[in-house]
C-alpha positions in Angstrom: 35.4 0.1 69.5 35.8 -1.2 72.8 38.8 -1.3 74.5 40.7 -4.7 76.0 41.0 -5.0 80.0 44.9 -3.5 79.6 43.6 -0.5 77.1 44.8 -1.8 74.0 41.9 -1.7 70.9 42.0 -5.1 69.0 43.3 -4.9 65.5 40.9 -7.2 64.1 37.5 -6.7 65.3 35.2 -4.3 63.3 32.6 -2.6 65.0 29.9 -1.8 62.0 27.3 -0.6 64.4 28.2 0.1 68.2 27.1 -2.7 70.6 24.5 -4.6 67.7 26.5 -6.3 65.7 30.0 -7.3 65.7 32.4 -9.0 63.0 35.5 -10.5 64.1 38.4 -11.4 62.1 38.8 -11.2 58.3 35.7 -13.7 57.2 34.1 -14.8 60.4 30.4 -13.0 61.0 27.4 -12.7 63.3 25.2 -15.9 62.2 22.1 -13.5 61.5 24.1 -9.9 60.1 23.0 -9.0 57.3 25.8 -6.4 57.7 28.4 -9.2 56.6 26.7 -9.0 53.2 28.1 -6.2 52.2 31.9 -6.7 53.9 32.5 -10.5 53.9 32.4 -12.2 50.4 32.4 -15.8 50.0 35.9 -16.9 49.1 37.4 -20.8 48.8 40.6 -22.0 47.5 41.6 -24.2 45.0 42.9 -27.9 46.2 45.1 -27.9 42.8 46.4 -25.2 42.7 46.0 -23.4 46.0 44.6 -20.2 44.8 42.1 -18.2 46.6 38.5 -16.9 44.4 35.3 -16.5 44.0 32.7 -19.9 44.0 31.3 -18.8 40.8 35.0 -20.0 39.1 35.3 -23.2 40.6 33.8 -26.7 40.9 32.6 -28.1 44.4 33.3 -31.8 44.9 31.7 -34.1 47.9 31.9 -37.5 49.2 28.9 -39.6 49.1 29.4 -43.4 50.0 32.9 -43.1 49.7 32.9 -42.0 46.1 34.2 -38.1 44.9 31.4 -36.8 43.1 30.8 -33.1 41.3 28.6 -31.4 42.9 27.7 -29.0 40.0 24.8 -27.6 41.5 26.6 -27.2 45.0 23.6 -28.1 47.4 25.0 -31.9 48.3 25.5 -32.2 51.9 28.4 -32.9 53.7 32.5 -31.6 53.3 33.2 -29.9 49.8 36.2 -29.2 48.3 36.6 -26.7 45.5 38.4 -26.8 42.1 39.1 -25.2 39.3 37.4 -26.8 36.3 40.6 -27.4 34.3 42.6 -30.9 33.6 45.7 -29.3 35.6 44.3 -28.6 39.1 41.9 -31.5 39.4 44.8 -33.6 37.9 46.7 -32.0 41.5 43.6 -32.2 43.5 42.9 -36.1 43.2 45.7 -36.7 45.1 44.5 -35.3 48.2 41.0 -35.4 48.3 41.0 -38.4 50.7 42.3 -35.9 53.1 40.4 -32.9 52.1 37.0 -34.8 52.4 37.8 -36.4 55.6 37.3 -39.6 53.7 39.6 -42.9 53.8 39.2 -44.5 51.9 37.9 -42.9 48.8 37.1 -43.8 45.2 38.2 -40.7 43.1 38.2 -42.6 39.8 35.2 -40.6 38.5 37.1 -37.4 39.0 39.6 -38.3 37.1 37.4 -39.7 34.6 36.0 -36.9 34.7 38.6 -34.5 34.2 39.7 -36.6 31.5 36.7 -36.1 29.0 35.3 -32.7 29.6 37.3 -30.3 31.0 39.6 -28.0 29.2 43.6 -28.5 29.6 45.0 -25.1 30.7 43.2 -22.6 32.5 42.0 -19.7 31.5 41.5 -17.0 33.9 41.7 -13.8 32.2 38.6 -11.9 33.9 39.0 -14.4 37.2 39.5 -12.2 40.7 41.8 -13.5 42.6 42.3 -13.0 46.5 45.6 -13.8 47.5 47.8 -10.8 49.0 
């Protein structure tokens, strides 16, 4: 590791090989490392309930014309915001999507529709990793 100007070593940078690639920080990455494949994992948090996992367990949502949509597939451009698929967090999230989606204002009626007629009312997150400390 290299050492700072007054001889101190940074606690947060990573040297995985010396003077080719460097990670900083606990998520942030070299834009073409492949390295960060194998030590960074993709991680988002809930907007209901605040809890940090995988994409895999939750739902991406995106503006498009100023209206929320579900992004099922998540490949929509623009800002996301990720949610569990359960009544109970996007019941929490619709209230600050707006703000999450740097959108105002913002139709979230088909969210709640939405969460309304096909999602499941508690959560069940048995075999779920989550990330928080």
């Amino acid at each position: 590791m290299r050492k700072r100007p007054g001889g101190a070593l940074p606690s947060d940078e990573i040297d995985i090989q010396p003077d080719s690639v460097r990670l900083t920080g606990p998520h942030r990455h070299a834009s073409a490392s492949r390295a960060c494949l194998r030590y960074c994992r993709r991680i988002r948090t809930c907007l209901g309930c605040r809890a940090r996992t995988e994409p895999a367990h939750l739902v991406r949502i995106v503006a498009q014309d100023s209206v929320a949509v579900v992004d099922l597939d998540q490949r929509l451009p623009g800002r996301g915001a990720w949610v569990h698929p359960t009544q109970q967090c996007v019941e929490r999230a619709v209230r600050s999507l707006p703000r999450a989606l740097r959108q105002k204002p913002l139709d979230t009626s088909p969210i709640a529709r939405w969460a309304q007629d096909g999602l499941e009312p508690s959560p069940d997150r048995r075999n779920e990793t989550h990330m928080d400390n």
